[in-house]
BASE-727614 format. One record per residue (C-alpha): chain; x, y, z. Coordinates in Angstrom, 2 decimals. Layout:
! residues N
 mol       x       y       z
   A       X       Y       Z
...
//
This chain:
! residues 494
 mol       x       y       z
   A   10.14  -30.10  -17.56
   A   13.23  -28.06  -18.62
   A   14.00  -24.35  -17.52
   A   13.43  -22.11  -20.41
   A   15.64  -18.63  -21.03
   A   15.31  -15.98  -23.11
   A   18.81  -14.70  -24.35
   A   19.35  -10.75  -24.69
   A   21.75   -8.86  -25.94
   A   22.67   -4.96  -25.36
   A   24.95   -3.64  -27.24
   A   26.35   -0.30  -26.27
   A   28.63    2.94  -27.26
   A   31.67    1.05  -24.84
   A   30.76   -2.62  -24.48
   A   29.19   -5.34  -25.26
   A   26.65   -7.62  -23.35
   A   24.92  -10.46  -23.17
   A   22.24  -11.64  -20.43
   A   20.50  -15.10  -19.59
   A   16.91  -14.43  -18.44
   A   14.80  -16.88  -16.96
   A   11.09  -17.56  -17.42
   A    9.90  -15.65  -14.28
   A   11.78  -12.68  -15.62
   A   15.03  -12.90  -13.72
   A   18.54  -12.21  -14.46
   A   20.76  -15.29  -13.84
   A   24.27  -14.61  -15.76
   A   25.66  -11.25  -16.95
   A   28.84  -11.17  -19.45
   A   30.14   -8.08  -20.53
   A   32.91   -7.01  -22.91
   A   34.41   -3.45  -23.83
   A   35.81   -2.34  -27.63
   A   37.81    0.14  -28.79
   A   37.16    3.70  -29.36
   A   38.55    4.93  -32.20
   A   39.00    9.11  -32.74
   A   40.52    9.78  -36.24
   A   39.99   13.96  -36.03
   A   38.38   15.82  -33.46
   A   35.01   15.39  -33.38
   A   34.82   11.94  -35.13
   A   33.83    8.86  -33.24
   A   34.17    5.68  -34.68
   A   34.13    1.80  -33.74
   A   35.16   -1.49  -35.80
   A   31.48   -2.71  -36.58
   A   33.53   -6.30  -37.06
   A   35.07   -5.83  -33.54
   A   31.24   -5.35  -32.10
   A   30.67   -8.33  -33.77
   A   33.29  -10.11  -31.82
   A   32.84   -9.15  -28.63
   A   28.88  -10.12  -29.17
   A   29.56  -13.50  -29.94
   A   31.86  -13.82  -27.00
   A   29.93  -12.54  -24.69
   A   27.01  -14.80  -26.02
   A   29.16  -18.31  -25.10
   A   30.64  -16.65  -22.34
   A   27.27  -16.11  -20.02
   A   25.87  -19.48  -21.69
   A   28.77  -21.20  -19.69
   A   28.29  -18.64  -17.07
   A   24.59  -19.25  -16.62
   A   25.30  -23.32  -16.96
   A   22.53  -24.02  -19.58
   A   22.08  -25.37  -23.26
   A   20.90  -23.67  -26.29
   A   17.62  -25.72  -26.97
   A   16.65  -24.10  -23.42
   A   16.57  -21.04  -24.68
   A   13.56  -19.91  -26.46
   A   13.94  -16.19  -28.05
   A   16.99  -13.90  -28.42
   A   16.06  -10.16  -28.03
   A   18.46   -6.83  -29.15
   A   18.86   -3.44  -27.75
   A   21.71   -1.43  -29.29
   A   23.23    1.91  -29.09
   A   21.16    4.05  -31.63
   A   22.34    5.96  -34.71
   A   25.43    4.59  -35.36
   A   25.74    3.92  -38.84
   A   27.50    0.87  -40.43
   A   28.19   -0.29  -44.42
   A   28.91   -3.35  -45.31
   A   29.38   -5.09  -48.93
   A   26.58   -7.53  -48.69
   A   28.92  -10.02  -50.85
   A   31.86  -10.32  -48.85
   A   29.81   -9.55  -45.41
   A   33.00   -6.98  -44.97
   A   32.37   -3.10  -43.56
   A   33.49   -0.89  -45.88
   A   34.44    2.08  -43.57
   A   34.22    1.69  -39.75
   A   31.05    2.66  -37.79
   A   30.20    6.48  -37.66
   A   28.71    6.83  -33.84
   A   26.20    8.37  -32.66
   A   28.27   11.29  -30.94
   A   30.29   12.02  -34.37
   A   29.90   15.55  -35.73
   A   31.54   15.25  -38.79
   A   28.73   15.71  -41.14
   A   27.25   18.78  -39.41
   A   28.30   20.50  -42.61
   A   25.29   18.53  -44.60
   A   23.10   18.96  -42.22
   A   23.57   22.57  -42.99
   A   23.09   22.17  -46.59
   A   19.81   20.21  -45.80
   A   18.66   23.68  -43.68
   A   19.52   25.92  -47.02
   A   17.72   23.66  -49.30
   A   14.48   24.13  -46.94
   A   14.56   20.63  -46.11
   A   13.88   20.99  -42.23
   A   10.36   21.64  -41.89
   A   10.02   18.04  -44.00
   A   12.05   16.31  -41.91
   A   10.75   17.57  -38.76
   A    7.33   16.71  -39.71
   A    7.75   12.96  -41.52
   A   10.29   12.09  -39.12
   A    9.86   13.51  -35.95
   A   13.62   14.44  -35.58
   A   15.27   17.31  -35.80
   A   18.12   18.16  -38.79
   A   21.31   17.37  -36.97
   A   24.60   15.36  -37.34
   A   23.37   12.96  -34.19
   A   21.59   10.76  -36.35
   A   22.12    8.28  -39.04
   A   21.19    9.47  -42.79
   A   23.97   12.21  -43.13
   A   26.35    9.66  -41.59
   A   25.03    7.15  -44.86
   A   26.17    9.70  -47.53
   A   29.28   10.98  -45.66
   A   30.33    7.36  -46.30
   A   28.92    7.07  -49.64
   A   30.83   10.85  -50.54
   A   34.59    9.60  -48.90
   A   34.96    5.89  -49.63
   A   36.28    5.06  -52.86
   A   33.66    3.57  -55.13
   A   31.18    3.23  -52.37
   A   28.95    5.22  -54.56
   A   29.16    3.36  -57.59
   A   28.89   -0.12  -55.47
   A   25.78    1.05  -53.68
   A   23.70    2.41  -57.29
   A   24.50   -1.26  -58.02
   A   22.63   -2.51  -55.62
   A   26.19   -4.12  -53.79
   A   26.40   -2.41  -50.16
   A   23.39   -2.39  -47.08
   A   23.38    0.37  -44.58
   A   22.19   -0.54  -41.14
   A   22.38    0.55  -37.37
   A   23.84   -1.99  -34.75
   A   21.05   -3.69  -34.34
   A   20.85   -4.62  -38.32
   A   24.59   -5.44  -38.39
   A   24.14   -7.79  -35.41
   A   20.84   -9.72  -37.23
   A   22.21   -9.84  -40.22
   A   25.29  -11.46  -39.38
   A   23.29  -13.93  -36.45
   A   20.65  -14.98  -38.81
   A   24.05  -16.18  -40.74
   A   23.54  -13.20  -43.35
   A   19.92  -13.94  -44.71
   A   18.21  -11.06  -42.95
   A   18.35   -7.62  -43.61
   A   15.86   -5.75  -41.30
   A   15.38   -3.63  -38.60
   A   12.59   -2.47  -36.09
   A   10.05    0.18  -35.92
   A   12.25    2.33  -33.24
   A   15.84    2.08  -34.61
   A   14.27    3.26  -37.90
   A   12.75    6.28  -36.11
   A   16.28    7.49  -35.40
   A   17.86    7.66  -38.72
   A   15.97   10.55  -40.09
   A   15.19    8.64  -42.97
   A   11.90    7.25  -42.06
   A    8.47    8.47  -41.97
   A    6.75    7.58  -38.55
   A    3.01    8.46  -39.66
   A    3.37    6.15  -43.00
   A    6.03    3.85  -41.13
   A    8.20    3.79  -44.45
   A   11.65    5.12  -45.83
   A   10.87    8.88  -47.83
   A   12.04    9.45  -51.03
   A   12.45   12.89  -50.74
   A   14.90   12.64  -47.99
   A   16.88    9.74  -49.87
   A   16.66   12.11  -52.35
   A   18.09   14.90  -51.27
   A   21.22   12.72  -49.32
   A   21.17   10.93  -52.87
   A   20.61    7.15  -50.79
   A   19.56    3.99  -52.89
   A   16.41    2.65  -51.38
   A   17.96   -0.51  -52.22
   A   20.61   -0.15  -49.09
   A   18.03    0.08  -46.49
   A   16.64   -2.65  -44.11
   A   12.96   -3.55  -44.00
   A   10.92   -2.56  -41.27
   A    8.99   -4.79  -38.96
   A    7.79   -4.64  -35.32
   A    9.73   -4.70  -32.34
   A    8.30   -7.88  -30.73
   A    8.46   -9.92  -34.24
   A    9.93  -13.24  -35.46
   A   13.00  -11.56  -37.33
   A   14.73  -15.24  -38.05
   A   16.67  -17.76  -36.84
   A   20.28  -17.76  -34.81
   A   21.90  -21.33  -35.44
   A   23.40  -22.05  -32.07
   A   24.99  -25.30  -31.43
   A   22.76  -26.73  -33.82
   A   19.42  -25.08  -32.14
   A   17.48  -22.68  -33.91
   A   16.44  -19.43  -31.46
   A   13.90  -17.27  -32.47
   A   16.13  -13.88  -32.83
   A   12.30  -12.06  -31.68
   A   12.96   -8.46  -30.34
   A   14.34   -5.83  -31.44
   A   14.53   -1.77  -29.86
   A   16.85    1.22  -29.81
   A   18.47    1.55  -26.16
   A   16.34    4.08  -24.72
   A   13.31    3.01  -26.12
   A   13.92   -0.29  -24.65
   A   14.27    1.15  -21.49
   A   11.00    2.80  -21.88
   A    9.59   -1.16  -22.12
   A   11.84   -2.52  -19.58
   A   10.15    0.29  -17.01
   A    6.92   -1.33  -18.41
   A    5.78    2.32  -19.47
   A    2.83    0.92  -21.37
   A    0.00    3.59  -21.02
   A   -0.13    7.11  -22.52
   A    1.62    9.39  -19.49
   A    3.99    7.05  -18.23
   A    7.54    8.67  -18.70
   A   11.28    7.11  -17.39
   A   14.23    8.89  -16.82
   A   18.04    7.43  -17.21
   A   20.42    9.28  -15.03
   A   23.58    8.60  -16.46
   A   26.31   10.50  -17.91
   A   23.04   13.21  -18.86
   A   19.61   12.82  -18.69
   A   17.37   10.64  -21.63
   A   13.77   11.17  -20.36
   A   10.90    9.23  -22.69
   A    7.40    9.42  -22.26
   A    5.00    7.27  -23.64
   A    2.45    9.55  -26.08
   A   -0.04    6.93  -27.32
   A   -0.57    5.85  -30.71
   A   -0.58    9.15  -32.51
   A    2.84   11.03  -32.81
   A    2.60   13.96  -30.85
   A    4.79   16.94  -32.10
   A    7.35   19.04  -30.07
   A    7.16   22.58  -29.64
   A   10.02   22.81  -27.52
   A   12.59   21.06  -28.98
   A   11.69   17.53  -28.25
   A   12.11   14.83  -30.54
   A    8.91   12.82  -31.48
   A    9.71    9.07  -32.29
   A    8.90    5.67  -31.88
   A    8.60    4.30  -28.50
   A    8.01    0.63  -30.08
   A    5.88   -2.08  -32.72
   A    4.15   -4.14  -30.82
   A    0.70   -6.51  -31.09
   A   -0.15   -4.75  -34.42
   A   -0.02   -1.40  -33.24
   A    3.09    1.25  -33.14
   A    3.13    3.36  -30.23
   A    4.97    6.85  -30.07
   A    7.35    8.73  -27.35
   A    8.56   12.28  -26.70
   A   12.47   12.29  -25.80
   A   14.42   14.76  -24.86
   A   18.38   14.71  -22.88
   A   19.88   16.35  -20.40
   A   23.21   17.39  -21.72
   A   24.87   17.57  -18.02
   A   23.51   15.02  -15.25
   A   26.01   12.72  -14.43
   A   28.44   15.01  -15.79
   A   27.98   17.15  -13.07
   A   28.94   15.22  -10.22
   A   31.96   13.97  -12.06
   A   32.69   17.67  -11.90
   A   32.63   18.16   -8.61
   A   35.15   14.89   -8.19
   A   37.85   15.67  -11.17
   A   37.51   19.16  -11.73
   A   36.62   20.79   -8.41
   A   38.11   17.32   -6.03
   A   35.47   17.99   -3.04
   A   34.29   14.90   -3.49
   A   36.43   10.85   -3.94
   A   33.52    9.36   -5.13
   A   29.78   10.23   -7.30
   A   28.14    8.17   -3.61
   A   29.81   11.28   -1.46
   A   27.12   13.36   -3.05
   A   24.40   11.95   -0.88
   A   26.15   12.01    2.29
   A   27.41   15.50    1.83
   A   23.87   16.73    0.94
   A   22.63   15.58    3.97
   A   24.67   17.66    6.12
   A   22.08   20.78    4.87
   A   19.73   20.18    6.87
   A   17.89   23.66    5.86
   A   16.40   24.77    2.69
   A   19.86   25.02    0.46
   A   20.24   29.12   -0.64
   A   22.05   27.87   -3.51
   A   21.31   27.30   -7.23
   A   23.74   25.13   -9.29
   A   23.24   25.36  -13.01
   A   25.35   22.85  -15.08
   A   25.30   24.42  -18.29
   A   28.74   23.40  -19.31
   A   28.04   22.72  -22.79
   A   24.91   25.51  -23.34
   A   21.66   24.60  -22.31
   A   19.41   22.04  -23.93
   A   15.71   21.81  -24.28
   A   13.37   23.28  -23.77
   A   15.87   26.49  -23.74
   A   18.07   25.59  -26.08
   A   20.67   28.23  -25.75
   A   24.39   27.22  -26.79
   A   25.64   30.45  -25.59
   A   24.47   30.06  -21.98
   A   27.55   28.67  -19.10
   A   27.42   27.10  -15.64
   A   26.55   29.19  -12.88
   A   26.59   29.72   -9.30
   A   24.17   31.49   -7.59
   A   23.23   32.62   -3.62
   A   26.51   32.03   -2.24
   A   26.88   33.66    1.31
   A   30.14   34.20    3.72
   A   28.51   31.06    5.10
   A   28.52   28.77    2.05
   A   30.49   25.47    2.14
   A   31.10   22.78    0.15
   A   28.22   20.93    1.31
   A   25.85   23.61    0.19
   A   27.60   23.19   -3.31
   A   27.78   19.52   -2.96
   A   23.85   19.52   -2.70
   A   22.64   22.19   -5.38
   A   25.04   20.19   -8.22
   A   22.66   16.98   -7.42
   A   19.17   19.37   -6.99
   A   20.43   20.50  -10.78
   A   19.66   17.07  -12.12
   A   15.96   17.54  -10.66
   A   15.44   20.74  -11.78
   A   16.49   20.05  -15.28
   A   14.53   17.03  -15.53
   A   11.31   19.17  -14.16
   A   12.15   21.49  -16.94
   A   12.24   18.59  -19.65
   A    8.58   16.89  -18.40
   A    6.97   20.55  -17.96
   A    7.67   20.78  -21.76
   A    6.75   17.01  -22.92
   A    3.51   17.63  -20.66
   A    2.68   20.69  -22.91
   A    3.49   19.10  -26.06
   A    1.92   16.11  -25.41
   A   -1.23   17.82  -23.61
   A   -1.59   14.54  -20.98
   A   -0.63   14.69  -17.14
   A    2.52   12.91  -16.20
   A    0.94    9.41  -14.11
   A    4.63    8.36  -13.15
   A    8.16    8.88  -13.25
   A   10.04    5.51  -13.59
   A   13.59    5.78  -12.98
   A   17.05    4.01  -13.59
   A   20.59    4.52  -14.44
   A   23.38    5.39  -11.86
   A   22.53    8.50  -10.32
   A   18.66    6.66   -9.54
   A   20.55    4.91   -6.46
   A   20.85    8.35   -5.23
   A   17.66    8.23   -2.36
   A   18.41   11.90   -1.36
   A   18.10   12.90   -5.41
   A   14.96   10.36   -5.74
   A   13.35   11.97   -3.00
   A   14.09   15.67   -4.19
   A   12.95   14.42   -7.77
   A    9.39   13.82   -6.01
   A    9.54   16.67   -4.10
   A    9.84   19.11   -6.89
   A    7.76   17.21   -9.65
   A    4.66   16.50   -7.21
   A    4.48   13.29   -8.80
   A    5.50    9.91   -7.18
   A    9.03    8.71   -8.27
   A    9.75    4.84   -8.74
   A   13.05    3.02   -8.95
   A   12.99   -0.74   -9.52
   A   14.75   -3.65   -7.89
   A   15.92   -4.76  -11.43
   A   17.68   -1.34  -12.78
   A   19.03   -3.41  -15.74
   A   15.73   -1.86  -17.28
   A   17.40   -1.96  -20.98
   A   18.25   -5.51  -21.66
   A   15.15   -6.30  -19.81
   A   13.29   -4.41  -22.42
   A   14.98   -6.25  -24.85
   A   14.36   -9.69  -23.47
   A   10.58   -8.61  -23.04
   A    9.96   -8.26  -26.29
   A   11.53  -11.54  -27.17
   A    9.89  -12.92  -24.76
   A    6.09  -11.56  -25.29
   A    6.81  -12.45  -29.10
   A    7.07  -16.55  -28.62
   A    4.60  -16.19  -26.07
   A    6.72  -16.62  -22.64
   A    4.86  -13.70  -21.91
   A    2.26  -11.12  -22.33
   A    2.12   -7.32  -21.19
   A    0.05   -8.25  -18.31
   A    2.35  -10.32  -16.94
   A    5.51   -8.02  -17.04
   A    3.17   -5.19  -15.25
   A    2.25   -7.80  -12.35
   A    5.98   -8.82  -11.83
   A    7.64   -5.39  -12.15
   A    9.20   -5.00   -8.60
   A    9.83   -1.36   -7.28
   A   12.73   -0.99   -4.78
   A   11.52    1.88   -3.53
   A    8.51    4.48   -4.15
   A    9.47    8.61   -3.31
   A    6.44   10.06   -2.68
   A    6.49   14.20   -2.60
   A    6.73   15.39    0.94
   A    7.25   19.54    0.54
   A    4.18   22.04    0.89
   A    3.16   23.81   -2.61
   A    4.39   27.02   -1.59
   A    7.59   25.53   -1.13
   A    7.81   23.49   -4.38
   A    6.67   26.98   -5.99
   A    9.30   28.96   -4.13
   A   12.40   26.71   -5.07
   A   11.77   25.90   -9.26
   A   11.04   29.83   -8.91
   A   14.73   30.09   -7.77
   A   15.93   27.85  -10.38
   A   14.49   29.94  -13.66
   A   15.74   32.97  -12.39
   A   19.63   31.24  -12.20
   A   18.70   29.98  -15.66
   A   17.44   33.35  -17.42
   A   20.97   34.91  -15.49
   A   23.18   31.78  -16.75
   A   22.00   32.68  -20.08
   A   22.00   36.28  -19.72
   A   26.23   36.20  -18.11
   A   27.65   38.00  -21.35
   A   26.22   40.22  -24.23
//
C-alpha cells in the first residue's frame, strides 16, 4: 500500500512555504520562498498578492520533487496564512486591483478614528471581539474602495471580492470557483460577528462594504474544494489564521491550555471553550478554530518587544554576536540577578497599555556587568508573558493547565526554565517546533479522516518539560520587583 501525505502550506508576512507531511505526522520536505516588501509612505506595508501567489505555487512543486512523491499520494492540502492582510481582486479578470494592505500598515488609523466618534466601538468590541484599530482588515477594505479609481462603483456592482491570504490562495487553487474562508481568519477582520458566526451589517454599514465582496464562512477542518494537481484532485481541507494554527499545532484542545510564540514579540493564545469570553484588559477575544460542528474561542494578546529585545542587545548595544549568547551569558549570574530590564521600546502593551511608557533599567550597582544586563533583557520576556496570562486568567476566570511553547527564543533552556519558575506552571516545548504548518496540516488531515484529535494528542512529542524549581517567596519577591520597574518605566516623565 502507498505512503499517503498531507500537503500544507504557510504562508507568511516574508515568505512563502510549503511542507510534505506524512501519515504518522512527520515532516519529510520543507521548501521555502521569500517576496518582496513593498513601503510606498511611512507607515504603509504592502505585498504583490500575485507575487504570493507565485512563490506558493513554487514552493508547492518544489518540496513535491524535494519530498520524491506523486500527487495522487497526497490526500488533503491544509492553509495557514499571515492574518489581516487584505487583498481585492476583480473576480472577472482574477487580477488585484491594488496590492495587499498588511497586517502591520497604519494607514487607515484615521477611520478607525472616525469609527470611535461615530460610537461605533462598544459594537465592535462586543460582536467582534476585536478592538477598533488599523491592525485589522475592514478599514483596510474601504481604504481601497475610497483610493482606487472606480473600485467603488465596480464593487456596488457586484464585480470585485475582498479576501485575506488564505481566500486569495483558495480561490485561485480551487482554479477560481471558491470564494470562502474559515471561522478564524474571519474573526480577524472586524467584520464578523463571533456569537452569530456571520458578517454585520452595521459594521459594513458604517465602512459602506457590499456584502456581496465577502467570502463565505465555513469551518476550519472542512472540505473547501478541489486543487487540480497533475491531474489529481486534493481535498484543499484546512484552513486557520497563523496563530490560531499554532494554537492546534500545540494540540491546545481543552479550555486552559494556552501557547506562547517567542518571536520577534510575544503572541500568547489560550484556549477559552466554546463561549467567547470577553477581555477586560485589553485582550482580544476571537476564534481559536471550527471544528467537528462546534467553534471554539481564544483570548490573544502580544508582546510588543520579545525578540526585539535581544536583537537590541546585539545591534544597538553590540554585547552580544549572536540572540544564542544570551543563554551563555546568563549563566555566568549565578545569584539572584538585582536587575530589572523593561523593554518598553514602543510603550507598553496589555494589560497596561500605556504608549507613553520607555525602556528602563533598574538596580544597577558599581558591580553590574554586562552579564547581569545580558540576563534581565531575557527574564523581560518572562515577566511580560506572566503579565499577559495573569490577565487572560482573570478574563477568562479558568486556571492556566499548561504553557505550550514555540518560536525562536523557546530554544532558549535558561528562558524556558525561568518561564516555569516565575509562572508556577510547567512549561513544554516540542520536538516538532514547526507548530504552525502542523496546525495547518492537522486540520487537513482530521478533515479526510487521516486523523482524529485523539490521535494528534497521543503523538505530540515534547522535547523537553521545565518544571518550576524556585520557593514561593522567591517567585513572590522577583514579579514584585518587576511591577515596581513597570509603574517607574511608566511614571519616567510627567
Amino acid at each position: 500500500m502507498s505512503k499517503i501525505y498531507i500537503l500544507a502550506l504557510d504562508q507568511g508576512t516574508t515568505s512563502s512555504r510549503s511542507v510534505i507531511v506524512d501519515e504518522k505526522g512527520e515532516i519529510i520536505a520543507i521548501e521555502q520562498q521569500e517576496f518582496k516588501q513593498i513601503f510606498p509612505e511611512t507607515s504603509w506595508v504592502e505585498h504583490n498578492a500575485s507575487e504570493i501567489l507565485e512563490t506558493q505555487l513554487s514552493t508547492i512543486k518544489k518540496v513535491i520533487k524535494k519530498a520524491n512523491i506523486q500527487a495522487k499520494n497526497i490526500v488533503g492540502l491544509g492553509i495557514t496564512n499571515q492574518r489581516e492582510t487584505t487583498v481585492v481582486w476583480n473576480k472577472t479578470t482574477g487580477k488585484p486591483i491594488y496590492n495587499a494592505i498588511v497586517w502591520q500598515d497604519k494607514r487607515t488609523a484615521n477611520i478607525c478614528e472616525d469609527l470611535k466618534k461615530k460610537g461605533l466601538e462598544k459594537h465592535i468590541k462586543k460582536t467582534t471581539g476585536l478592538v477598533v484599530d488599523a491592525y485589522f482588515s475592514g478599514t483596510k477594505i474601504l481604504w481601497i474602495l475610497e483610493n482606487v479609481q472606480g473600485a467603488k462603483e465596480e464593487a456596488n456592482k457586484g464585480n470585485l471580492l475582498f479576501g485575506t491570504i488564505d481566500s486569495w490562495l483558495l480561490w485561485n487553487l480551487s482554479d477560481k470557483k471558491i470564494h470562502a474562508t474559515d471561522y478564524s481568519n474571519a474573526s480577524r477582520t472586524m467584520l464578523f460577528d463571533i456569537n452569530n458566526l456571520c458578517w454585520d451589517a452595521t459594521i459594513l454599514s458604517a465602512l459602506k462594504i457590499p456584502k456581496e465582496m465577502l467570502p463565505e464562512v465555513k469551518p476550519s477542518s472542512f472540505n473547501f474544494g478541489d486543487f487540480i494537481l497533475d491531474g489529481c484532485k486534493i481535498p484543499i481541507a484546512g484552513i486557520a489564521g497563523d496563530q490560531q494554527a499554532a494554537l492546534f499545532g500545540q494540540t491546545c484542545f481543552k479550555k486552559g491550555e494556552a501557547k506562547n510564540t517567542y518571536g520577534t514579540g510575544c503572541f500568547l493564545l489560550m484556549n477559552t471553550g466554546t463561549k467567547p469570553q470577553y477581555s477586560k484588559n485589553g485582550l482580544l477575544t476571537t476564534i481559536a478554530w471550527g471544528i467537528n460542528n462546534k467553534v471554539y474561542y481564544a483570548l490573544e494578546g502580544s508582546v510588543f518587544v520579545a525578540g526585539a529585545a535581544i536583537q537590541w542587545l546585539r545591534d544597538g548595544l553590540e554585547i552580544i554576536k549572536s540572540a544564542e549568547e544570551s543563554e551563555f551569558f546568563s549563566q555566568q549570574v549565578d545569584e539572584e540577578n538585582p536587575v530589572i530590564v523593561v523593554p518598553a521600546f514602543a510603550g507598553l502593551g496589555a494589560p497596561y497599555w500605556d504608549m507613553y511608557a520607555r525602556g528602563a533599567i533598574f538596580g544597577l550597582t558599581r558591580d553590574t556587568g554586562k552579564n547581569h544586563l545580558i540576563k534581565a533583557t531575557l527574564q523581560s520576556l518572562a515577566y511580560q508573558t506572566k503579565d499577559l496570562l495573569i490577565a487572560m486568567q482573570n478574563d477568562a476566570e479558568t486556571p492556566l493547565t499548561a504553557l505550550k511553547v514555540d518560536g525562536g527564543a523557546s530554544a532558549n533552556n535558561l528562558l524556558m526554565q525561568f518561564q516555569a519558575d516565575i509562572l508556577n506552571t510547567a512549561v513544554d516545548r516540542p520536538k516538532n517546533t514547526e507548530t504552525t504548518v502542523m496546525g495547518a496540516a492537522y486540520l487537513a488531515g482530521i478533515c479526510v479522516g487521516l486523523w482524529q484529535l485523539s490521535d494528534i494528542e497521543t503523538d505530540k512529542k515534547i522535547d523537553k518539560e521545565f518544571v518550576p524549581n524556585i520557593t514561593e517567596e522567591k517567585r513572590n519577591r522577583l514579579y514584585k520587583k518587576w511591577l515596581k520597574a513597570i509603574e517607574r518605566s511608566k511614571n519616567w516623565i510627567d
